[in-house]
N, C-alpha and C positions, 0 to 999 in steps of 0.2 A: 327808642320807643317801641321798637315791632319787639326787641329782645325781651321786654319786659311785660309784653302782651302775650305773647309766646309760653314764658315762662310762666304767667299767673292759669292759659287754658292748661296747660300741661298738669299744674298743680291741681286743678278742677276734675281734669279727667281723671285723674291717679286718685284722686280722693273720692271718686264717683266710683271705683274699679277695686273694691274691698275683697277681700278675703271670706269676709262671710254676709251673709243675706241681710239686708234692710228690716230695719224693725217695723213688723205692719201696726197699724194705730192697734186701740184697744177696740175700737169697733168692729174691725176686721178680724183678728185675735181671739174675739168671740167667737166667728162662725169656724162650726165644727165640718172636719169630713164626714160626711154621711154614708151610711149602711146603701148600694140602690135599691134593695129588697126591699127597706124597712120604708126610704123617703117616699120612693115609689106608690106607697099604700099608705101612709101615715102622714103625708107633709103635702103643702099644694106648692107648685113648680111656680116659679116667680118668673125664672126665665134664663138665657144662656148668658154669659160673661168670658167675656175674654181680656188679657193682657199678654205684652211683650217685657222684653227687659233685655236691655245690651249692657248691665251693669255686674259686673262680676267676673272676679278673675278665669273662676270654672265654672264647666259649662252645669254644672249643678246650683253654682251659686246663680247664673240666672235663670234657671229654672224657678228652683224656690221664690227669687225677686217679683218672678212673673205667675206663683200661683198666690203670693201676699197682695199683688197687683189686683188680681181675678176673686179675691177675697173682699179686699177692699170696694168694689163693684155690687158684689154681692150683699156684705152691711148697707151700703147705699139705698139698693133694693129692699133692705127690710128683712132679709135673707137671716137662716139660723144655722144652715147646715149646705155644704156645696159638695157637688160629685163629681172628681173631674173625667173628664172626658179622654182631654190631653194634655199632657206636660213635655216637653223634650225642646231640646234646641234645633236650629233649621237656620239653612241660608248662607250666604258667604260671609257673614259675621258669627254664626254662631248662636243668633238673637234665642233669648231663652223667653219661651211662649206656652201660654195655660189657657183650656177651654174647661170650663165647667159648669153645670147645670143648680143654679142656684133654687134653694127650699127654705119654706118658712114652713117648721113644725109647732105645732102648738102645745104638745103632750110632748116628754124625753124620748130619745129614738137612741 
């Protein structure tokens, strides 16, 4: 029984552990990165978003995971356009982590 419980997280993990980035919804997909010059003066600031992400073979693939994460946050908010702040991995895992400053513009930027 432990073998077969074993064997079914192990298959969980390795399939959670992809080669390349998660596909973010289409809501998220929408929001574009932003100009800061243009959002700055053009778009009203909704507010900050952050994500993590331990999923991904390279330390790029959870980056990316973790700036679709911080996207996804952002459509939530209502958001059109996000700016990030920070993207990189950190920590004794590696965990791949995105700050960024979500906008809603109303005219094309």
């Amino acid at each position: 029984m432990k073998s077969a419980l074993h064997a079914a997280l192990a298959v969980l993990v390795l399939a959670g552990c992809g080669s390349s980035p998660a596909t973010p919804s289409s809501a998220a997909a929408s929001v574009q990165d932003g100009d800061p010059a243009t959002v700055n003066r053009d778009c009203k600031l909704l507010g900050t978003v952050s994500a993590r992400s331990l999923f991904g073979l390279a330390d790029d693939i959870r980056v990316q995971n973790a700036m679709n994460g911080a996207r996804e946050k952002a459509a939530a908010m209502g958001a059109t356009h996000v700016v990030f702040l920070t993207s990189d991995t950190q920590g004794i895992l590696n965990t791949g982590q995105a700050t960024a400053r979500a906008y809603r513009c109303d005219k094309p930027s």
